[in-house]
C-alpha positions in Angstrom: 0.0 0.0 0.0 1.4 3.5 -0.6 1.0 6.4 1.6 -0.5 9.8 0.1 2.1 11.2 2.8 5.1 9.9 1.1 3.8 10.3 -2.6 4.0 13.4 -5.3 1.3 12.3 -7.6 -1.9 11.1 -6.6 -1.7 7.1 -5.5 -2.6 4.4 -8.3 -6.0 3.6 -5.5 -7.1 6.8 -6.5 -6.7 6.9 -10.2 -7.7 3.4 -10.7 -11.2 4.5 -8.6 -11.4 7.5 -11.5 -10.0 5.6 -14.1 -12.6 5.7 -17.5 -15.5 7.8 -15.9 -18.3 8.9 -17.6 -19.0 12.4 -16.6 -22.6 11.7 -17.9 -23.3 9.2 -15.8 -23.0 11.5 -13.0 -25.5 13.6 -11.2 -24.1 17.0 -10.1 -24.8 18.4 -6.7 -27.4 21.4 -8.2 -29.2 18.4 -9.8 -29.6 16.3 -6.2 -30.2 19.7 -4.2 -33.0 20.2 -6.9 -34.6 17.1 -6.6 -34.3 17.4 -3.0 -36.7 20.9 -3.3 -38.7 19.8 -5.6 -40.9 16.1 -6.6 -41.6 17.5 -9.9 -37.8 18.4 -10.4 -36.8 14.2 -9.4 -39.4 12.9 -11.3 -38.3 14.6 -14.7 -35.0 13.5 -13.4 -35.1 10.4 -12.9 -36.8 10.1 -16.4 -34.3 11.5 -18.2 -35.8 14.4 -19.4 -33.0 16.7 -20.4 -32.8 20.0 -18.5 -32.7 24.0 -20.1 -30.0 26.1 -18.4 -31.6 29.2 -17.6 -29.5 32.5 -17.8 -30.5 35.3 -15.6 -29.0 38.6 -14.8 -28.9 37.1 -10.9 -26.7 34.5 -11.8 -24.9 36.4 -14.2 -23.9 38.9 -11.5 -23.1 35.8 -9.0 -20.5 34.4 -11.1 -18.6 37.3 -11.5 -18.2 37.8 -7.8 -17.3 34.4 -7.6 -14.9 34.5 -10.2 -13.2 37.5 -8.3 -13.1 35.6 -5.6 -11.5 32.1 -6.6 -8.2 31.9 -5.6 -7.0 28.7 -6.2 -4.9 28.0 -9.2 -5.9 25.6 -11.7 -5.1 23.7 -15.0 -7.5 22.0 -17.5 -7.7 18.2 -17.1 -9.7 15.5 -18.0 -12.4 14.4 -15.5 -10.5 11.5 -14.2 -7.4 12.9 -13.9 -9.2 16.4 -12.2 -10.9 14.2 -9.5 -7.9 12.1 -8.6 -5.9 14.9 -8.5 -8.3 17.1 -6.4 -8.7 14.5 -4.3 -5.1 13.9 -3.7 -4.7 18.1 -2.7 -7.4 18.1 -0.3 -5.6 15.3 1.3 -2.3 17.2 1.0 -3.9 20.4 2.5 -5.3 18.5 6.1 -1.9 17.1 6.4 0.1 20.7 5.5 -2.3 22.2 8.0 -2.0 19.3 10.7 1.9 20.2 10.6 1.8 24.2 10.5 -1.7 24.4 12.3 -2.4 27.8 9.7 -5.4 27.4 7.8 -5.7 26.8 4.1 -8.2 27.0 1.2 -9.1 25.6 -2.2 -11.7 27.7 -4.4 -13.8 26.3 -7.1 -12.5 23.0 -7.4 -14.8 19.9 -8.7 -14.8 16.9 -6.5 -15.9 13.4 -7.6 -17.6 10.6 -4.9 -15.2 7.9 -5.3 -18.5 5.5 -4.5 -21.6 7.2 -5.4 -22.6 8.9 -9.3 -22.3 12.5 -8.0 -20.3 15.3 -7.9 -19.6 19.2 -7.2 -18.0 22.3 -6.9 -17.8 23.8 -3.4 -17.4 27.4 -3.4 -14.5 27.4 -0.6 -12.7 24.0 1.0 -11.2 26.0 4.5 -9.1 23.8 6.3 -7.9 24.9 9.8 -6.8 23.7 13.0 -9.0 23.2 15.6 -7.4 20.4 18.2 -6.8 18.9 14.2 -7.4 19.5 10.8 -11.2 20.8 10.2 -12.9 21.0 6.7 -15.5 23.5 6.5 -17.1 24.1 3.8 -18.6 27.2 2.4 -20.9 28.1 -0.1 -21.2 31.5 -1.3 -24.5 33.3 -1.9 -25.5 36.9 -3.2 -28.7 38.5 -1.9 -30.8 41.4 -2.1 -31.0 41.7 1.6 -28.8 39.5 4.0 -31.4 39.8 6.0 -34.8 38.3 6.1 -38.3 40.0 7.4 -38.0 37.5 10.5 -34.5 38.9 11.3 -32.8 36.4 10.7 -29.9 35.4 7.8 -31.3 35.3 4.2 -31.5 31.8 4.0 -33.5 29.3 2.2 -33.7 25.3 2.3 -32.1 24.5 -0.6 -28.9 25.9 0.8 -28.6 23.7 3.4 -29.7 20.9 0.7 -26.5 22.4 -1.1 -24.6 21.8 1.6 -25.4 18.3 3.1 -24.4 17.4 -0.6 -21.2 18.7 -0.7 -20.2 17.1 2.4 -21.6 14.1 1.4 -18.9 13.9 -1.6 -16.6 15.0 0.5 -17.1 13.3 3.0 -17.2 10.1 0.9 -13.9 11.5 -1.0 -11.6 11.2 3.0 -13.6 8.0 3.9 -12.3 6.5 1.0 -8.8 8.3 1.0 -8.4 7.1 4.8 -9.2 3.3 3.8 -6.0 3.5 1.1 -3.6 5.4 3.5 -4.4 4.2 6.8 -4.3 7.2 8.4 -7.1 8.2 10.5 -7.5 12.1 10.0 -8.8 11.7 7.1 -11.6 10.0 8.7 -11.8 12.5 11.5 -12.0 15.2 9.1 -14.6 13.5 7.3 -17.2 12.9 10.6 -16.2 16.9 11.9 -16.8 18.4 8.9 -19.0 21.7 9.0 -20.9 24.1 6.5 -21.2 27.8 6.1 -23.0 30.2 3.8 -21.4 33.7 3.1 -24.0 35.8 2.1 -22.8 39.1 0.4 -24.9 42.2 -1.2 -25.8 41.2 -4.9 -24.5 44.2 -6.2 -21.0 44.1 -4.3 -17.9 44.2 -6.0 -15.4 42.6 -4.0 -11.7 43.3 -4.4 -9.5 40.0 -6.1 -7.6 38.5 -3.0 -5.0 36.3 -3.1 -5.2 32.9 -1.1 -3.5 34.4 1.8 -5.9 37.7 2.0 -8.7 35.5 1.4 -7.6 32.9 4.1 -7.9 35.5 6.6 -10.9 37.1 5.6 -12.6 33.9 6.1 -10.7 33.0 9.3 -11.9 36.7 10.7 -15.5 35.9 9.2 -16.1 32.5 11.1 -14.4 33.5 14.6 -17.1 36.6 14.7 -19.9 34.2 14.9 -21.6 34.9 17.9 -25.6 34.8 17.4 -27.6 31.0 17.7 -31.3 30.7 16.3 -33.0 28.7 14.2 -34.2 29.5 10.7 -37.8 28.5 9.7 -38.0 27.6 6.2 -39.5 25.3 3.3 -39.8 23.6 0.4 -42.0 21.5 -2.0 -42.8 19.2 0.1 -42.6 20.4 3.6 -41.8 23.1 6.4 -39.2 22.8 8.6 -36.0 24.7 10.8 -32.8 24.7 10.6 -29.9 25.7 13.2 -27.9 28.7 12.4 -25.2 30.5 13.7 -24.0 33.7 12.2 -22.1 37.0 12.7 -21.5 39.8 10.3 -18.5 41.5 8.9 -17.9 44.5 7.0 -18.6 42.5 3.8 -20.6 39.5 4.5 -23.1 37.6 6.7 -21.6 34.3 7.8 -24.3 31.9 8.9 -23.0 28.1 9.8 -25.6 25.8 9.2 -27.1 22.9 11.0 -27.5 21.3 7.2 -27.7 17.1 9.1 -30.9 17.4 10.5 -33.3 14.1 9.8 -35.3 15.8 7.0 -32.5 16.9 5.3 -30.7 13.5 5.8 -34.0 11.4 4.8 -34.3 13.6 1.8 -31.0 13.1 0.8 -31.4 9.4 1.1 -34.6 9.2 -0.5 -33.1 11.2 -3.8 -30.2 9.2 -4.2 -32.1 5.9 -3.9 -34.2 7.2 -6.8 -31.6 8.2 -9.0 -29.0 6.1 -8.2 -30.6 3.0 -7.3 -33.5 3.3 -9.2 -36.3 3.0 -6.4 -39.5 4.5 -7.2 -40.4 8.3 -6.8 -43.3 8.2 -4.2 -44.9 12.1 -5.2 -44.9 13.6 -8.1 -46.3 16.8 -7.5 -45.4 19.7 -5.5 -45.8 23.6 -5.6 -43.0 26.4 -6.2 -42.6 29.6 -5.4 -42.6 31.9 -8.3 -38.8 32.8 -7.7 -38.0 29.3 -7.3 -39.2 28.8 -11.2 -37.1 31.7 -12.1 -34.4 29.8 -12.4 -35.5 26.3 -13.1 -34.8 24.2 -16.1 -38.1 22.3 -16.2 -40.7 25.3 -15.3 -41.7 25.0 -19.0 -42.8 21.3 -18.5 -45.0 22.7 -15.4 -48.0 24.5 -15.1 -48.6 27.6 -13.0 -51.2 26.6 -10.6 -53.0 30.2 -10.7 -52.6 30.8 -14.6 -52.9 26.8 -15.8 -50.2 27.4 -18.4 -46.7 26.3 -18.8 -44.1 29.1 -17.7 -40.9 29.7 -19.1 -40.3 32.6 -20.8 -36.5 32.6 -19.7 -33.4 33.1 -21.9 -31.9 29.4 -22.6 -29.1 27.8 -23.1 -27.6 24.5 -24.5 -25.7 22.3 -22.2 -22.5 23.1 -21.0 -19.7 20.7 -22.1 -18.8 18.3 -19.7 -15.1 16.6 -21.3 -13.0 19.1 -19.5 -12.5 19.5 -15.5 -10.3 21.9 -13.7 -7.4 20.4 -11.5 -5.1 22.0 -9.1 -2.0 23.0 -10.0 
């Protein structure tokens, strides 16, 4: 067995696990969050009924900010090669920051479940020492109001849906990492993991940072968490709360999120079963908000409950090419 601690390039466990993947055959983590929000959005899904991208000048705005704000250093690769290789630099970064205890980041970067069809690109991977190597992960979101009318962070359900999916690759990403290398943080990082969301003013325009500036913005951002609650919210199918903690900065709302709770968990479980294992959908109806169509890719297939038509009169977009991944340098 090799050790990722002695080795340079990724281990032959880890490319052999990647080795011949068919991007296609993998569900990303928008596509699970979806169907996590929304019956409708699985059952077309599961079918195979292929999905419009919707432009809008929300996201359009997003993605700049996030662009700004990626600081990690990458290289085009193919999509076996990218999730070996990503793999293999989280796994560097938990050990670097075991050793120095200073915190570290990757930006951006896709991730691949070495056991389950999905896969994603967390905003932020923050690793910092706490007693050990923590992963935290952190999804960025921009918002009319950081604030909500109930005083609480802008938050919605399908961010912590977001969330419990990244970890889940993640998560599935050390587990497998620590069964090759035999070292047990990587398991330890995988149980302690935690998840944030940054919200920042849509129309901000955040200065380019390098890793180290960035590092410490988000290390300043987490330890001024100070306020507990817990956020009401809901989706398709139900109502329920979430925990959150959160502190603000000059430039964002941090909020970390209780994103494991059971009907987050059950969901998760229930959409995977159907679209990895092929088990049945069990409702095939449900009711979104207006602003939740906005940027859907089936809302044409629906109908409007008050108007009885199909909606969709939204810019589209072919589908984006999948043969290409980043990697990190």
């Amino acid at each position: 067995m090799q050790k990722i601690t002695n080795q340079k390039n990724a281990p032959p466990q880890l490319s052999d696990v990647f080795r011949g993947i068919n991007v296609w055959d993998f569900f990303s983590v928008s596509k699970i969050k979806n169907s996590m929000y929304c019956p409708s959005y699985l059952e077309y899904l599961s079918k195979g009924v292929r999905e419009k991208k919707i432009i809008t000048p929300e996201g359009v705005a997003g993605s700049k900010i996030h662009a700004k704000l990626d600081v990690t250093e990458k290289v085009e690769a193919s999509p076996e090669e990218a999730a070996a290789h990503n793999a293999y630099a989280l796994a560097q970064m938990i050990l670097d920051v075991e050793r120095t205890q200073k915190p570290q980041v990757l930006t951006e970067v896709p991730y691949f479940s070495p056991t389950r069809k999905i896969f994603g690109f967390p905003d932020t991977v923050y690793v910092h020492y706490d007693g050990g190597p923590r992963v935290s992960l952190v999804e960025r979101k921009t918002r009319n109001s950081l604030v909500g009318n109930d005083g609480l962070p802008y938050l919605f359900a399908d961010d912590a849906f977001q969330l419990h999916v990244q970890k889940n690759i993640l998560s599935d990403v050390l587990k497998f990492i620590a069964e090759i290398d035999g070292n047990d943080i990587f398991s330890r990082c995988a149980r302690g993991m935690d998840s944030y969301v940054e919200l920042r003013d849509r129309g901000c325009d955040p200065d380019a940072l390098t890793a180290g500036e960035f590092t410490s913005e988000m290390e300043s951002a987490m330890s001024g968490i100070c306020e507990v609650s817990r956020k009401g919210v809901s989706d398709s199918y139900s109502n329920f709360d979430i925990a959150v903690e959160y502190g603000q900065t000059e430039k964002t709302l941090m909020c970390r999120l209780g994103a494991e709770n059971s009907v987050i968990s059950e969901r998760f479980d229930y959409v995977t079963g159907v679209l990895l294992q092929k088990q049945p959908v069990r409702q095939l109806c449900g009711s979104c908000s207006p602003m939740k169509r906005k940027y859907c890719g089936y809302s044409h297939l629906c109908a409007i409950p008050s108007e009885g038509k199909p909606a969709g009169q939204k810019k589209q977009v072919g589908q984006t090419s999948l043969s290409s991944f980043l990697s990190v340098l």
